[in-house]
PDB file with SEQRES, HELIX, SHEET and CRYST1 records, atoms N, CA, C and O in Angstrom:
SEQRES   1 A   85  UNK UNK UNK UNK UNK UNK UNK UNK UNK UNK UNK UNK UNK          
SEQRES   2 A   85  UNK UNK UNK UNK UNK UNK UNK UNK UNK UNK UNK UNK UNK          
SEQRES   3 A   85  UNK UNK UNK UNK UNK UNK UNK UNK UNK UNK UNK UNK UNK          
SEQRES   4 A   85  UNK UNK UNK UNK UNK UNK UNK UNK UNK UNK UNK UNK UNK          
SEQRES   5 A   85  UNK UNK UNK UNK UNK UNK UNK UNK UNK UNK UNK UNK UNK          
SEQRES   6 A   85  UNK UNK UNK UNK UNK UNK UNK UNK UNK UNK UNK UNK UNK          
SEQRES   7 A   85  UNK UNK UNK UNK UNK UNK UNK                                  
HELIX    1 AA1 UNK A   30  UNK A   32  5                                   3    
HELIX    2 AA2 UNK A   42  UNK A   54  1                                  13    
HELIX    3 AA3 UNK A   69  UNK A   73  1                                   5    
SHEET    1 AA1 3 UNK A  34  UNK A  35  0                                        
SHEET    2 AA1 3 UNK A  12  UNK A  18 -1                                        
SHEET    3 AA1 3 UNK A  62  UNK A  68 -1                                        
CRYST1    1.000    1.000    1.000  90.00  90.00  90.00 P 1           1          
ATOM      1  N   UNK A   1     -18.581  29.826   2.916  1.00  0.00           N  
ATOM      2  CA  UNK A   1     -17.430  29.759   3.790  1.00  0.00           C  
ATOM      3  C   UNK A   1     -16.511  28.635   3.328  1.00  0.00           C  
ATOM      4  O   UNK A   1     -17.001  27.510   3.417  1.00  0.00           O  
ATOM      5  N   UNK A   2     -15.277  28.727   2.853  1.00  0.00           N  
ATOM      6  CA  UNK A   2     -14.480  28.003   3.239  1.00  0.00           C  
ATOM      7  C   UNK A   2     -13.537  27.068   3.952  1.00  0.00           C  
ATOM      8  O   UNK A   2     -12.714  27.582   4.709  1.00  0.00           O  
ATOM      9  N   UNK A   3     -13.556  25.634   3.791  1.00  0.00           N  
ATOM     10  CA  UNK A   3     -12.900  24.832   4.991  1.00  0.00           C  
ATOM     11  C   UNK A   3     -11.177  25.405   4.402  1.00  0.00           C  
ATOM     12  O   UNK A   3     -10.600  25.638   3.340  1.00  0.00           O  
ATOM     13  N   UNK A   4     -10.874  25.424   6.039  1.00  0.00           N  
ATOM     14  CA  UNK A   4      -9.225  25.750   5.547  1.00  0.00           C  
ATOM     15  C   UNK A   4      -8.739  24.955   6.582  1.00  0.00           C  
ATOM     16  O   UNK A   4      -7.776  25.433   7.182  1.00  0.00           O  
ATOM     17  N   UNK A   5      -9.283  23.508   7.076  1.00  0.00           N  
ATOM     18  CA  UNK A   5      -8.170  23.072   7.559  1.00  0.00           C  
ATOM     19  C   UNK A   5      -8.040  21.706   6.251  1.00  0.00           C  
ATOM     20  O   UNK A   5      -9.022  21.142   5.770  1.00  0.00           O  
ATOM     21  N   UNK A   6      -6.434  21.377   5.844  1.00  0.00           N  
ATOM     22  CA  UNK A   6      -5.919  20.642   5.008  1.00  0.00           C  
ATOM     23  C   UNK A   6      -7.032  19.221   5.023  1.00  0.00           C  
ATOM     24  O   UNK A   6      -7.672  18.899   6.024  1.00  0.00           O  
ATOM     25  N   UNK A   7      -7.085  18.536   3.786  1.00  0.00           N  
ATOM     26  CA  UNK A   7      -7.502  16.979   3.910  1.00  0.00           C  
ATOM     27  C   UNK A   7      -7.005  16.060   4.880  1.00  0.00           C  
ATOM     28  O   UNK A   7      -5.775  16.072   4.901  1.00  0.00           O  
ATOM     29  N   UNK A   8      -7.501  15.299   5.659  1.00  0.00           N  
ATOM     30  CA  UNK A   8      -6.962  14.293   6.361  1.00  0.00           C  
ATOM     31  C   UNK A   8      -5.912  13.774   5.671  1.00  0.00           C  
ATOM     32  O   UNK A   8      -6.005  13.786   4.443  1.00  0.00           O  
ATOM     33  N   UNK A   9      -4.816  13.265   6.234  1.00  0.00           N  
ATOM     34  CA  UNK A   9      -3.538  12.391   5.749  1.00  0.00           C  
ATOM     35  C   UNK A   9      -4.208  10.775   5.692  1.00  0.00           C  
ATOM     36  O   UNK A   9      -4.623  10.231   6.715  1.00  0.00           O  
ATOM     37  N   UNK A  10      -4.240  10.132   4.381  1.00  0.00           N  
ATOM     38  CA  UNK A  10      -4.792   8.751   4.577  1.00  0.00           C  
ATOM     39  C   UNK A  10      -3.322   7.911   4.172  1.00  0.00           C  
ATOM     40  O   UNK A  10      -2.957   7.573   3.046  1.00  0.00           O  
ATOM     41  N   UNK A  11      -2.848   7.769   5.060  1.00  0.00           N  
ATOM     42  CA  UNK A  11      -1.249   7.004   4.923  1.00  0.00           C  
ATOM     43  C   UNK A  11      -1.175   5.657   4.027  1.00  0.00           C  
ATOM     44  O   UNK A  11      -1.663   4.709   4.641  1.00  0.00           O  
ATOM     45  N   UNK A  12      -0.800   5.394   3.022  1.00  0.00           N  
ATOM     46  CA  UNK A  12      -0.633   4.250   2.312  1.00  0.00           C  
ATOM     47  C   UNK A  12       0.985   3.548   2.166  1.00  0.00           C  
ATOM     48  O   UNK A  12       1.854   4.120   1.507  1.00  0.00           O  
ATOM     49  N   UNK A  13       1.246   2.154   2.926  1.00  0.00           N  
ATOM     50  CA  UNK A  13       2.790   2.038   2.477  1.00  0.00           C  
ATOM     51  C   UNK A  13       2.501   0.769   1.503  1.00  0.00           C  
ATOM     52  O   UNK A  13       1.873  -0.281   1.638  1.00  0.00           O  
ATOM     53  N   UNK A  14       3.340   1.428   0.345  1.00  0.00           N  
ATOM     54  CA  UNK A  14       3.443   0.128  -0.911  1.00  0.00           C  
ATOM     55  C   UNK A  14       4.806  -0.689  -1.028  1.00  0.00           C  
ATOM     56  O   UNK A  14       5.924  -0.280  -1.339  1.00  0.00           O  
ATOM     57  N   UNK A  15       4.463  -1.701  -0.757  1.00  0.00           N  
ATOM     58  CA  UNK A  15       6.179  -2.709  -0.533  1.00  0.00           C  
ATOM     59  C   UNK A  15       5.899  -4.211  -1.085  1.00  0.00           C  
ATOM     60  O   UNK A  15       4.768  -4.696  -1.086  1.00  0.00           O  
ATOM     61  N   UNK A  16       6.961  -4.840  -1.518  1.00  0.00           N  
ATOM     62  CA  UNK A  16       6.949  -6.227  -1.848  1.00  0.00           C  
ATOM     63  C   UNK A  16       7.749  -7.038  -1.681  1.00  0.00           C  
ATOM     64  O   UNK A  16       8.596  -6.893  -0.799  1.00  0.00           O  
ATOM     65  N   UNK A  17       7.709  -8.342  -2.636  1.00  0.00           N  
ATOM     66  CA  UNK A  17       8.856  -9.031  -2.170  1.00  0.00           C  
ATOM     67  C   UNK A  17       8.264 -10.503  -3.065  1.00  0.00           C  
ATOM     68  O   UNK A  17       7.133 -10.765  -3.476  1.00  0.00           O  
ATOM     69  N   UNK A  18       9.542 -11.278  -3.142  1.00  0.00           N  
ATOM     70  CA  UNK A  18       9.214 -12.272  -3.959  1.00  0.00           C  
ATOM     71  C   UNK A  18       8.464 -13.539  -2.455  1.00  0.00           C  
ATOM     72  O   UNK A  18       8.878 -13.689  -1.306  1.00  0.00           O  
ATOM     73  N   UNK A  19       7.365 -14.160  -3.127  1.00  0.00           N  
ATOM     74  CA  UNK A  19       6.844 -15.309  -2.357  1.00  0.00           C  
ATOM     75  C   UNK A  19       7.242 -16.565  -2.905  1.00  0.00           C  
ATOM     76  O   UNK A  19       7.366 -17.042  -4.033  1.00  0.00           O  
ATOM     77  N   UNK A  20       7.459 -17.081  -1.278  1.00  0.00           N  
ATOM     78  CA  UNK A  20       7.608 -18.424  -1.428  1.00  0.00           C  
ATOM     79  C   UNK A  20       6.999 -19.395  -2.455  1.00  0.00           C  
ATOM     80  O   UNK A  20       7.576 -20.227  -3.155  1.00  0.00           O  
ATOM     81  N   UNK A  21       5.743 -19.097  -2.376  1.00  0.00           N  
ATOM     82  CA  UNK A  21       4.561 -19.997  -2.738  1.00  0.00           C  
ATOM     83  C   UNK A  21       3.496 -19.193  -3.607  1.00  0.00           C  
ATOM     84  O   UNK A  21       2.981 -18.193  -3.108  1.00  0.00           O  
ATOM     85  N   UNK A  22       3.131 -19.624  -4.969  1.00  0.00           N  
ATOM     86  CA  UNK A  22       2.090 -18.600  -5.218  1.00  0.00           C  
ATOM     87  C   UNK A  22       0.270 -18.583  -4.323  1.00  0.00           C  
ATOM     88  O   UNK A  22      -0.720 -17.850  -4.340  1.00  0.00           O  
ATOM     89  N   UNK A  23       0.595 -19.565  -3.800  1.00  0.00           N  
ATOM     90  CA  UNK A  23      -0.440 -19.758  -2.993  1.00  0.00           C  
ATOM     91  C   UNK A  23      -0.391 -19.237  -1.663  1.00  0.00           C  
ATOM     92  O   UNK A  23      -1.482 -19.328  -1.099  1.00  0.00           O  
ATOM     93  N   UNK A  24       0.799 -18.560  -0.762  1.00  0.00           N  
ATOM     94  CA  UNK A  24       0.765 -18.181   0.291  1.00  0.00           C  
ATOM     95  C   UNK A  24       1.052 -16.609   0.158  1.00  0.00           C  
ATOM     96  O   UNK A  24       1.296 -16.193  -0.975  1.00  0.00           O  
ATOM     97  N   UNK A  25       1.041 -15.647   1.292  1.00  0.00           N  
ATOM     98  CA  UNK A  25       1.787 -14.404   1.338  1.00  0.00           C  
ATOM     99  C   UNK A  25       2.968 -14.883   2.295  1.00  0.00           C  
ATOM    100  O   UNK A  25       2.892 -14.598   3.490  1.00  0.00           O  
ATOM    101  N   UNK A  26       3.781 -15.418   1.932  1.00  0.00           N  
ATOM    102  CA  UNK A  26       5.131 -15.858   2.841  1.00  0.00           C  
ATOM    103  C   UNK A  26       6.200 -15.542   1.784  1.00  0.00           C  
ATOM    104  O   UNK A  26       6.422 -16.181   0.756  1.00  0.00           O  
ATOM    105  N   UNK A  27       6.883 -14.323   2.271  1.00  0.00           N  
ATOM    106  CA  UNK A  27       8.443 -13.993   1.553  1.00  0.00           C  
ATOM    107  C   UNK A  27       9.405 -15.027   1.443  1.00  0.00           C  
ATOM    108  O   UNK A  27       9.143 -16.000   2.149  1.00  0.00           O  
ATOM    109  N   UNK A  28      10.500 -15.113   0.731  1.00  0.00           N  
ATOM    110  CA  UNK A  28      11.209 -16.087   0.673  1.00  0.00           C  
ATOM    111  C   UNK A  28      12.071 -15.716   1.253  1.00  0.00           C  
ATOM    112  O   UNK A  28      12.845 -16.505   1.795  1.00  0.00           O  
ATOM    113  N   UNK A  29      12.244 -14.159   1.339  1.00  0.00           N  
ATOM    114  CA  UNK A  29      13.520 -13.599   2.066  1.00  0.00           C  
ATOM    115  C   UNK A  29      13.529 -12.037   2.772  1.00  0.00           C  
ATOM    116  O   UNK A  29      14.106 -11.131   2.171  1.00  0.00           O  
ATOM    117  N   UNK A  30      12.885 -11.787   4.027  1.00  0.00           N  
ATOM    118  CA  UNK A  30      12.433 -10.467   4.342  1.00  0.00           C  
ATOM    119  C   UNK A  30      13.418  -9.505   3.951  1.00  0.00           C  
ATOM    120  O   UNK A  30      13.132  -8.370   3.567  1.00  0.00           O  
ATOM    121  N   UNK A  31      14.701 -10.009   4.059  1.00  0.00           N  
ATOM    122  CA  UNK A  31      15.994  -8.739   4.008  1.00  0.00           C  
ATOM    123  C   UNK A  31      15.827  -8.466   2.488  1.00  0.00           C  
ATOM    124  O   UNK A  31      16.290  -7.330   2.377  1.00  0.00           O  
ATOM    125  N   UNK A  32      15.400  -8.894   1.170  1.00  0.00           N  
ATOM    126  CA  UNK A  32      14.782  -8.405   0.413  1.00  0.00           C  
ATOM    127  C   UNK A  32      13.658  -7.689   0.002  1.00  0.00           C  
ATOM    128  O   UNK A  32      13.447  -7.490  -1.194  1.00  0.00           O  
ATOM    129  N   UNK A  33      12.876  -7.263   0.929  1.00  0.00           N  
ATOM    130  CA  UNK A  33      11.502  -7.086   0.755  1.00  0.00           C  
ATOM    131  C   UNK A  33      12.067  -5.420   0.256  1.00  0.00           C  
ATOM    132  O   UNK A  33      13.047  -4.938   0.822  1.00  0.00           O  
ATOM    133  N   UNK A  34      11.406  -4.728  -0.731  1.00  0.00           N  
ATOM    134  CA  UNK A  34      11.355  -3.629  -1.675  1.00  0.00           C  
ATOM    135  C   UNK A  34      10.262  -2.770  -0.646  1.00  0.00           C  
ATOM    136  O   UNK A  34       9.123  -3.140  -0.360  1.00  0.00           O  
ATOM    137  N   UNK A  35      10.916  -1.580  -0.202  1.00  0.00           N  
ATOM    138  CA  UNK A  35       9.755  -0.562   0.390  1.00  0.00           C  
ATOM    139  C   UNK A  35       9.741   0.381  -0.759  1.00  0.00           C  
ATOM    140  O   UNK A  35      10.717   1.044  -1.112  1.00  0.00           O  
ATOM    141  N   UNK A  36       8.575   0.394  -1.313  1.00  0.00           N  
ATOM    142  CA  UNK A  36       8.888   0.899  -2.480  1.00  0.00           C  
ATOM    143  C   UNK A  36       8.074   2.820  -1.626  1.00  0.00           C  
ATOM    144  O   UNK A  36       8.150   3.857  -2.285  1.00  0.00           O  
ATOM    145  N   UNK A  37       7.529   2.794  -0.425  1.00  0.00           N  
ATOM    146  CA  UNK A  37       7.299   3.603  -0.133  1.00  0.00           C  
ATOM    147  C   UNK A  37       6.127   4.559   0.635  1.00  0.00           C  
ATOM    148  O   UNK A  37       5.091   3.896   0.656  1.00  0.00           O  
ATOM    149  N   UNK A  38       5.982   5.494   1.088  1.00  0.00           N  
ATOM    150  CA  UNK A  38       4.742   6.272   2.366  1.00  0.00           C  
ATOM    151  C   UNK A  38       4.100   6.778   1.415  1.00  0.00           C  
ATOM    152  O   UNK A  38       4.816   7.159   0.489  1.00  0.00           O  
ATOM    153  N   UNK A  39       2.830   6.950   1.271  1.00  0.00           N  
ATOM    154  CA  UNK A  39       1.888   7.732   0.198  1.00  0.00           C  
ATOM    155  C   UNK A  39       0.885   8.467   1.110  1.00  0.00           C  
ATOM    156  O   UNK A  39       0.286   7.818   1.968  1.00  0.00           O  
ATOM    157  N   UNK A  40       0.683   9.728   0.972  1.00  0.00           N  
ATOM    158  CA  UNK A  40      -0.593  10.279   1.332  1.00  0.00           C  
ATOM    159  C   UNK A  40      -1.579   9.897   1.044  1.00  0.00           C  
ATOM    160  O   UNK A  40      -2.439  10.257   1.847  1.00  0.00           O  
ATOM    161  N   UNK A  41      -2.042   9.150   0.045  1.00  0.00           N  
ATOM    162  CA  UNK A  41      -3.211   9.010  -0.237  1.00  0.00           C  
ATOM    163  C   UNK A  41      -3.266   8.100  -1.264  1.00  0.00           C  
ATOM    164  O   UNK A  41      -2.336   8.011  -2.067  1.00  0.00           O  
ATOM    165  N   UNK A  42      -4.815   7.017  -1.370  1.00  0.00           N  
ATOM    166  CA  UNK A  42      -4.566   5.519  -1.965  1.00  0.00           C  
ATOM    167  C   UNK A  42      -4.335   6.005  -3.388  1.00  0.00           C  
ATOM    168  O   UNK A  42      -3.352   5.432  -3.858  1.00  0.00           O  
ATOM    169  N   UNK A  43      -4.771   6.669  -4.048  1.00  0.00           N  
ATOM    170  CA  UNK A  43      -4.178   7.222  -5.623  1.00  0.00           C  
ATOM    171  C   UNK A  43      -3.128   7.281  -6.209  1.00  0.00           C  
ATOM    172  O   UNK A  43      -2.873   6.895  -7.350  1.00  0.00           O  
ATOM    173  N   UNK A  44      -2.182   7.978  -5.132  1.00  0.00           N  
ATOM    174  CA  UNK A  44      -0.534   7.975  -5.574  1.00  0.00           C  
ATOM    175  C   UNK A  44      -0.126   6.631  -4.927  1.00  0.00           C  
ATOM    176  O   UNK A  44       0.787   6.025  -5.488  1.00  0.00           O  
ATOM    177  N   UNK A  45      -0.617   6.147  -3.946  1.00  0.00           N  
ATOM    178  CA  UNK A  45       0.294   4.705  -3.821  1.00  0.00           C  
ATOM    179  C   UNK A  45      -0.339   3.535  -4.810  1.00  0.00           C  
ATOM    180  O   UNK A  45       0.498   2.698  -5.149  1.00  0.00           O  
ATOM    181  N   UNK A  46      -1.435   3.371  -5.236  1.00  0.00           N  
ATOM    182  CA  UNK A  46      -2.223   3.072  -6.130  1.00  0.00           C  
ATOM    183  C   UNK A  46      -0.853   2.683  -7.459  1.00  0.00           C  
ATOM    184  O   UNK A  46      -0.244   1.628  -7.634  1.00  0.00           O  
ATOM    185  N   UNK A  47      -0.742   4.025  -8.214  1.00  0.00           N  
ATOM    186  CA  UNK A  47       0.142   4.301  -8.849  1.00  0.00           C  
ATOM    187  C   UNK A  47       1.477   3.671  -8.880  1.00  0.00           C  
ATOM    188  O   UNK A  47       2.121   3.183  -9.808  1.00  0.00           O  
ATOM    189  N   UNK A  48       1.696   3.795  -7.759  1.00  0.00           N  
ATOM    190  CA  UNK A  48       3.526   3.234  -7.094  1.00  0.00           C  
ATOM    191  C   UNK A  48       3.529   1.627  -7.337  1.00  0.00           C  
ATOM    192  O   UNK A  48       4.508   0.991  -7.727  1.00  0.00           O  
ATOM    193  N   UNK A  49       2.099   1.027  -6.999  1.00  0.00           N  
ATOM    194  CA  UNK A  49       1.954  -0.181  -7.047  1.00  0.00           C  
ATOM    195  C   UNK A  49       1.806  -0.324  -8.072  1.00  0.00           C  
ATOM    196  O   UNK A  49       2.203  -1.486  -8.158  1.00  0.00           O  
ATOM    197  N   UNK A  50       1.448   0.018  -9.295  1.00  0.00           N  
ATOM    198  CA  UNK A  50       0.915  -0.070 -10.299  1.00  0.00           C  
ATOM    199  C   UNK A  50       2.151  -0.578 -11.109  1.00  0.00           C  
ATOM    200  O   UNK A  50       2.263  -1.446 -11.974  1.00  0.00           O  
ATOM    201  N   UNK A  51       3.020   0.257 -10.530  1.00  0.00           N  
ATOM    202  CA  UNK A  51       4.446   0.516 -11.545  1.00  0.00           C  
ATOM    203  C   UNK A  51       4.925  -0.382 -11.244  1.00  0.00           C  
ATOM    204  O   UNK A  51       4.869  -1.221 -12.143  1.00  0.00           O  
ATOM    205  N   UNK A  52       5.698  -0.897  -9.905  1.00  0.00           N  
ATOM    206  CA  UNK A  52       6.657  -1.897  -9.507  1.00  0.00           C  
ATOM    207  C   UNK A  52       5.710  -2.992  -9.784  1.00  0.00           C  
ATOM    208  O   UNK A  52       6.384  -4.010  -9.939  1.00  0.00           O  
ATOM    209  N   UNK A  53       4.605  -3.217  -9.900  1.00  0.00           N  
ATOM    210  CA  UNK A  53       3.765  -4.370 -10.428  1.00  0.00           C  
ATOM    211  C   UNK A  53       4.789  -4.725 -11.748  1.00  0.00           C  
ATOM    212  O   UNK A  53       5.688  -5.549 -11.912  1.00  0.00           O  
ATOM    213  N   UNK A  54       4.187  -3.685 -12.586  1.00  0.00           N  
ATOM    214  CA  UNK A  54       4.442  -3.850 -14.048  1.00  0.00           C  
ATOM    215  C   UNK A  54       6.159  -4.344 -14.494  1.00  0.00           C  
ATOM    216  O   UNK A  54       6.642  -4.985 -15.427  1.00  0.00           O  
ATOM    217  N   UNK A  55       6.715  -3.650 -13.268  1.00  0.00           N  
ATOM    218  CA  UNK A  55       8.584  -3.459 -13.457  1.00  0.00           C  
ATOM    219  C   UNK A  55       8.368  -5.310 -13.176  1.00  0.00           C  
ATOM    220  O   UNK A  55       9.461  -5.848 -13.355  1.00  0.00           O  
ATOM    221  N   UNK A  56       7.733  -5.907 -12.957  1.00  0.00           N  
ATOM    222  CA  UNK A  56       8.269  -7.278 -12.134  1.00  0.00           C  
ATOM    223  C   UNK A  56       7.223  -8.291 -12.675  1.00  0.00           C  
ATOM    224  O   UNK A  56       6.973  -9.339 -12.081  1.00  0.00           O  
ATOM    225  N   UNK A  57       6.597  -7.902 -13.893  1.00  0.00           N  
ATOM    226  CA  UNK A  57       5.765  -8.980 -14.317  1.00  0.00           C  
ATOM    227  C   UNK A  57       5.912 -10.092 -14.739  1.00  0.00           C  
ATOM    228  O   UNK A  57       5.084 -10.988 -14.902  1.00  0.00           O  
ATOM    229  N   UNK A  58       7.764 -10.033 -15.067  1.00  0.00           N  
ATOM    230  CA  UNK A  58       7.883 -11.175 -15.867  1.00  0.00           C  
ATOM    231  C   UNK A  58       8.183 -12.569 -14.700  1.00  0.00           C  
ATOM    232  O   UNK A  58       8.289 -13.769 -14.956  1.00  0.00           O  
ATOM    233  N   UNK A  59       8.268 -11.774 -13.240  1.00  0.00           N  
ATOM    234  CA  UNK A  59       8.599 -12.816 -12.618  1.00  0.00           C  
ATOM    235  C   UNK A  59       7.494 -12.930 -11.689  1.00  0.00           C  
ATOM    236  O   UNK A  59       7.234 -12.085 -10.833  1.00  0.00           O  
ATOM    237  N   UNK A  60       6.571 -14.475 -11.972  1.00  0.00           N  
ATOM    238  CA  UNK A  60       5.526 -14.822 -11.173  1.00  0.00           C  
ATOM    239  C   UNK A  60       4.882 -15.016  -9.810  1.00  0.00           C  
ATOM    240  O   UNK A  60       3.745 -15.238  -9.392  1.00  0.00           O  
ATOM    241  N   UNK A  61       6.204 -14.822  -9.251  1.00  0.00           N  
ATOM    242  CA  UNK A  61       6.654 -14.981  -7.488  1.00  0.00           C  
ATOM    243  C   UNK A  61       6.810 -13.816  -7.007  1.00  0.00           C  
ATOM    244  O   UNK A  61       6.932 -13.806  -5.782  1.00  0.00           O  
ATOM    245  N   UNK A  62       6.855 -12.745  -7.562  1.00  0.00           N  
ATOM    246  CA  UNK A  62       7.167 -11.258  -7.152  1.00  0.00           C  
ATOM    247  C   UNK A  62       5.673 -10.260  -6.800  1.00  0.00           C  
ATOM    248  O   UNK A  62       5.009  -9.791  -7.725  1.00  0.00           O  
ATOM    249  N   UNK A  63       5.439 -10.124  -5.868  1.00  0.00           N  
ATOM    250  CA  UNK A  63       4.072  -9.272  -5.631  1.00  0.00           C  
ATOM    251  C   UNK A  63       4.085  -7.983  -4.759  1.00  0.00           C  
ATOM    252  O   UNK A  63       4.995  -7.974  -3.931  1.00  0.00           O  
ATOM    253  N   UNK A  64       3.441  -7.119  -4.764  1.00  0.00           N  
ATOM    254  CA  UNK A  64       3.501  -6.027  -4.262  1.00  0.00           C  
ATOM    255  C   UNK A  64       2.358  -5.529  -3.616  1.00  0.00           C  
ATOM    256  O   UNK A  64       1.312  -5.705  -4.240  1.00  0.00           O  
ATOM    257  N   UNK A  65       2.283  -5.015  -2.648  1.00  0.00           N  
ATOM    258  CA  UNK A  65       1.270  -4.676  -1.753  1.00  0.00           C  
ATOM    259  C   UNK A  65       0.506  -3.154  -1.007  1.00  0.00           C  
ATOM    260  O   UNK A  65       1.408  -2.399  -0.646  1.00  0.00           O  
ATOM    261  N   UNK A  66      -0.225  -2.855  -0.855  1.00  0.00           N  
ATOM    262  CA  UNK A  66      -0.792  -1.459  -0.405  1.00  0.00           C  
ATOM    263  C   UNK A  66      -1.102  -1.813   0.760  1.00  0.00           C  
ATOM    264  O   UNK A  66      -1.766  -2.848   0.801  1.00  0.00           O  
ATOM    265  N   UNK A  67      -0.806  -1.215   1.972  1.00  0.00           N  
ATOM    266  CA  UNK A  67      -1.028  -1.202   3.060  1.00  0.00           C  
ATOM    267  C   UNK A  67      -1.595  -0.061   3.495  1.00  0.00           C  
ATOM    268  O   UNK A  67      -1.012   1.002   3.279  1.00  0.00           O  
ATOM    269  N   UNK A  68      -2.811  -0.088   4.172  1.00  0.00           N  
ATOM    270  CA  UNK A  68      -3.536   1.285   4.641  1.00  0.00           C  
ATOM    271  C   UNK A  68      -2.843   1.721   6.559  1.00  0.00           C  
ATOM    272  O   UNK A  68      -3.298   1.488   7.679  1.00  0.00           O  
ATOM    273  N   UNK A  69      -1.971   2.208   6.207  1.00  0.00           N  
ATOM    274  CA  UNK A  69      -1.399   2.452   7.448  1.00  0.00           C  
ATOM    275  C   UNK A  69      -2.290   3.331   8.528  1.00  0.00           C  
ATOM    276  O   UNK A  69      -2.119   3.259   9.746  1.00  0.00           O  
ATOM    277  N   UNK A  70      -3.092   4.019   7.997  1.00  0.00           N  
ATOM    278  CA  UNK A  70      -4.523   5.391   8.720  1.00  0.00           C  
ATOM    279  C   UNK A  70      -5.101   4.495   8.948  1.00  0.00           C  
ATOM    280  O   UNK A  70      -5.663   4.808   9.997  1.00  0.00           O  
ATOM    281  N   UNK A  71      -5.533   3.079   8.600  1.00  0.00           N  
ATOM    282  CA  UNK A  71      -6.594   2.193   9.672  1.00  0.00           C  
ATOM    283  C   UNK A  71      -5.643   1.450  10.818  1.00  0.00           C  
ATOM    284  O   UNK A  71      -6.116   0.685  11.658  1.00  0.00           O  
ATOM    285  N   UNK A  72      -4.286   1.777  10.729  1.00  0.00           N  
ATOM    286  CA  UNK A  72      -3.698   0.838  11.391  1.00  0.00           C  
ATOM    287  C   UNK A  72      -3.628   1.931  12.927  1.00  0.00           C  
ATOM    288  O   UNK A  72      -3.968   1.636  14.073  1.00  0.00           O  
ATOM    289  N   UNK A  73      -3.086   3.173  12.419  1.00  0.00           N  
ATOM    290  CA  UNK A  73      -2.902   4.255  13.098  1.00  0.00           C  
ATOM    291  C   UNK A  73      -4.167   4.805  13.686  1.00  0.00           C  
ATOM    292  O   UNK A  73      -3.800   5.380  14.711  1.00  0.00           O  
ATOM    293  N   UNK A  74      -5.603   4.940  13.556  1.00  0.00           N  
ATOM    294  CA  UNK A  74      -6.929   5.184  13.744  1.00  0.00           C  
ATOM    295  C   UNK A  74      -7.846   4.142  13.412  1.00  0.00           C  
ATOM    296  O   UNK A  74      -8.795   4.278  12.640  1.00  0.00           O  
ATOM    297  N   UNK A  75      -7.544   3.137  13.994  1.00  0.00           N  
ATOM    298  CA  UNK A  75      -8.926   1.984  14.241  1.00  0.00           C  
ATOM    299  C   UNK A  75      -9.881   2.488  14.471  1.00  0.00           C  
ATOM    300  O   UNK A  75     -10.856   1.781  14.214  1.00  0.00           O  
ATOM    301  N   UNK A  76     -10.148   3.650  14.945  1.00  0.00           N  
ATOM    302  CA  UNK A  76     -11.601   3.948  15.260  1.00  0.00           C  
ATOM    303  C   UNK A  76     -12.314   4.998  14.290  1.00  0.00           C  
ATOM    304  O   UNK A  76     -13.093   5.880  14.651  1.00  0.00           O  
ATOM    305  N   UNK A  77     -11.857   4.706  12.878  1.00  0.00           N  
ATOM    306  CA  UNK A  77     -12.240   5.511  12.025  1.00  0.00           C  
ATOM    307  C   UNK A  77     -13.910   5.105  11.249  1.00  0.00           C  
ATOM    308  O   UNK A  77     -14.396   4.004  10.995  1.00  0.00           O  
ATOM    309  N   UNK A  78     -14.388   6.313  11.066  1.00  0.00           N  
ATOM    310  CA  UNK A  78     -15.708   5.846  11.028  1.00  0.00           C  
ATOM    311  C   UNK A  78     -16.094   5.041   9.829  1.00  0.00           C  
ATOM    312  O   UNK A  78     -15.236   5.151   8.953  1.00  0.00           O  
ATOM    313  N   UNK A  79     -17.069   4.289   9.499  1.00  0.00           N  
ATOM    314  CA  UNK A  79     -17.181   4.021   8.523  1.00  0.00           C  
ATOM    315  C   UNK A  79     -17.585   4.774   6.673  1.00  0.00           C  
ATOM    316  O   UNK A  79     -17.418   4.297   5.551  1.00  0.00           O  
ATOM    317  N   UNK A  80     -18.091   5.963   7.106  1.00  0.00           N  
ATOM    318  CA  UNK A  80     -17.573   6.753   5.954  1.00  0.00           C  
ATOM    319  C   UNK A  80     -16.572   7.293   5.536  1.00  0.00           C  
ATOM    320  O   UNK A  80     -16.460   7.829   4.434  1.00  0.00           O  
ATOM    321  N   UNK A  81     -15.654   7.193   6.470  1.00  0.00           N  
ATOM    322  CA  UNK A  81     -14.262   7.900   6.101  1.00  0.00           C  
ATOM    323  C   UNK A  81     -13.715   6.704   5.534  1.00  0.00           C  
ATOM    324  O   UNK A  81     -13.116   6.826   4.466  1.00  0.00           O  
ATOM    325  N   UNK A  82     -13.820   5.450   6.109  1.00  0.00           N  
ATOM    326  CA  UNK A  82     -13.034   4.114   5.127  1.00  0.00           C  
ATOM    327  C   UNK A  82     -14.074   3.933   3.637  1.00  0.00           C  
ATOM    328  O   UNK A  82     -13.749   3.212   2.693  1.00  0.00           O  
ATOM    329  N   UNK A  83     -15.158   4.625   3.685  1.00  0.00           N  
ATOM    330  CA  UNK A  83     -16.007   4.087   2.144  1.00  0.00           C  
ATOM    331  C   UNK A  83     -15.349   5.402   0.617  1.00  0.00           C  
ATOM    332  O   UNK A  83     -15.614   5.438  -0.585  1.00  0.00           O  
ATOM    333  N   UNK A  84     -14.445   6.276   1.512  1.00  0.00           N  
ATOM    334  CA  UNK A  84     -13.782   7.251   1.242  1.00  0.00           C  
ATOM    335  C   UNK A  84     -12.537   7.068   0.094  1.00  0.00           C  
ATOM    336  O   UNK A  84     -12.273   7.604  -0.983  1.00  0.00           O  
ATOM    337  N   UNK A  85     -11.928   6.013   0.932  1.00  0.00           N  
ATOM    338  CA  UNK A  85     -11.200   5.862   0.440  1.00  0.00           C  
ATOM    339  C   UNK A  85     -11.395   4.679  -0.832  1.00  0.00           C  
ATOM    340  O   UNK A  85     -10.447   4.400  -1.566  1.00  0.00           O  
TER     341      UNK A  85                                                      
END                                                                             
């Protein structure tokens, strides 16, 4: 038998921004912060990060981030579904 209902949506948003400090996560300037974007799933945002990483290496203050938005949205997700990802 076949499952035919779709994969769960595991929401990933990848965004950055240059830091103050290389020692803190404190922006220097939020109205700059880069949404680089919503991902279905940690692979393609994985990716997204991967890139704007690379686009911004030369500057040491510039970092980029993966945010798991499906734990933010479903806290009560079980613990195999987060070993999932």
């Amino acid at each position: 038998m076949t499952d035919t209902n779709p994969p769960k949506q595991l929401l990933h948003l990848v965004f950055g921004g240059e830091l103050e400090s290389l020692s803190s996560v404190t922006f220097r300037d939020l109205a700059d912060l880069d949404i680089v974007g919503i991902f279905p799933d940690y692979a393609s945002a994985e990716r997204a990060w991967r890139a704007k990483a690379q686009e911004t290496v030369d500057n040491a203050h510039m970092r980029y981030f993966i945010v798991h938005l499906h734990r933010l949205l479903d806290p009560e997700q079980t613990g195999a579904e987060k070993k999932a990802q």
